[in-house]
N, C-alpha and C positions, 0 to 999 in steps of 0.2 A: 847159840852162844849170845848171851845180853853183849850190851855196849861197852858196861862196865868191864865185864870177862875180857873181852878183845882188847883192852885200854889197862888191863894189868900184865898183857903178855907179850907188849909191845918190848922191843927189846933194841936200843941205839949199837948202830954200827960202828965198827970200830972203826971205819972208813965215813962217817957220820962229818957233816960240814956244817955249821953255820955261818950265814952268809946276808951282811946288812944291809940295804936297799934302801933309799930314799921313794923311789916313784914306782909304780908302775906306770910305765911309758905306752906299750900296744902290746897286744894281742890279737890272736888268731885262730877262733873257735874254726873247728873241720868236724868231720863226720866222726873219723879213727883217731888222732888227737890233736888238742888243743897247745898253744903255744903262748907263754908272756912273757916279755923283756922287763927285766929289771933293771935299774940303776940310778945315778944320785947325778944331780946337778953341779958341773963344776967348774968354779969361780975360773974365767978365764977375762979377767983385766976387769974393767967394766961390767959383764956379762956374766951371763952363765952358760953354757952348753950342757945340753943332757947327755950321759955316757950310759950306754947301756953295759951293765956289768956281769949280768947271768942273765939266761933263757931256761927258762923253766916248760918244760912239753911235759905234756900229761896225759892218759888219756881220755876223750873228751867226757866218756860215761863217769870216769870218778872225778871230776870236778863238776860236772853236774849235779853228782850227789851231796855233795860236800858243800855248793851255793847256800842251799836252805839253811844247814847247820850254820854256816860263820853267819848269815841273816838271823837266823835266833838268838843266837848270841849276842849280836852285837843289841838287840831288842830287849835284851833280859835288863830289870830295871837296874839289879845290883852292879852289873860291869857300865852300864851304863852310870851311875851315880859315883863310880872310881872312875871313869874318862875325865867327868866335869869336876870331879873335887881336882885332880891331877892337873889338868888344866887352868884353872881358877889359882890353884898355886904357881902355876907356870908365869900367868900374867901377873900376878903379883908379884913375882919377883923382877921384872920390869916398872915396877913404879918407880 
C-alpha cells in the first residue's frame, strides 16, 4: 500500500484531541519508547515558568521513522517559502 493509500484511510477518532503547546521542554529517547513534555511558558509576575502540559510517549521505532519525514519537510523549498513570507508579515506587523 503507497503513502498516499495509507493517508486517504486514515480515519479521526471520535475520542481525537487537539492539544496546543508552546515548547517542547525534554525528552527521553529509550530502546521500547520514547517520551516528550510539552508545554508553554507562563507569565508568573516578572517571569515566566515552564508548565509542562501533556507527555507525549511513543514508541521509539515510530518516531524514528517519522524524524526524516518532518526533516524533509521542513527542507522542501515551497513550506519553507510560506514559514518566511508568514514570518516577514509577522514582523511587519510590529513596525
Amino acid at each position: 500500500m503507497s503513502k498516499k493509500d495509507k493517508e486517504s484511510i486514515l480515519k479521526i477518532s471520535e475520542n481525537h484531541q487537539t492539544i496546543y503547546c508552546d515548547h517542547l521542554f525534554r525528552f527521553a529517547l529509550g530502546p521500547i519508547v520514547s517520551k516528550l513534555d510539552f508545554g508553554m511558558l507562563i507569565e508568573r509576575g516578572d517571569s515566566e515558568e515552564p508548565e509542562i502540559t501533556t507527555t507525549l510517549i511513543v514508541p521509539t521505532p515510530h518516531l524514528l521513522d517519522a524524524l526524516p519525514l518532518i526533516l524533509q519537510q521542513s527542507q522542501n523549498p515551497e513550506i519553507k517559502g510560506e514559514l518566511a513570507a508568514k514570518l516577514k508579515q509577522l514582523l511587519k506587523s510590529y513596525e
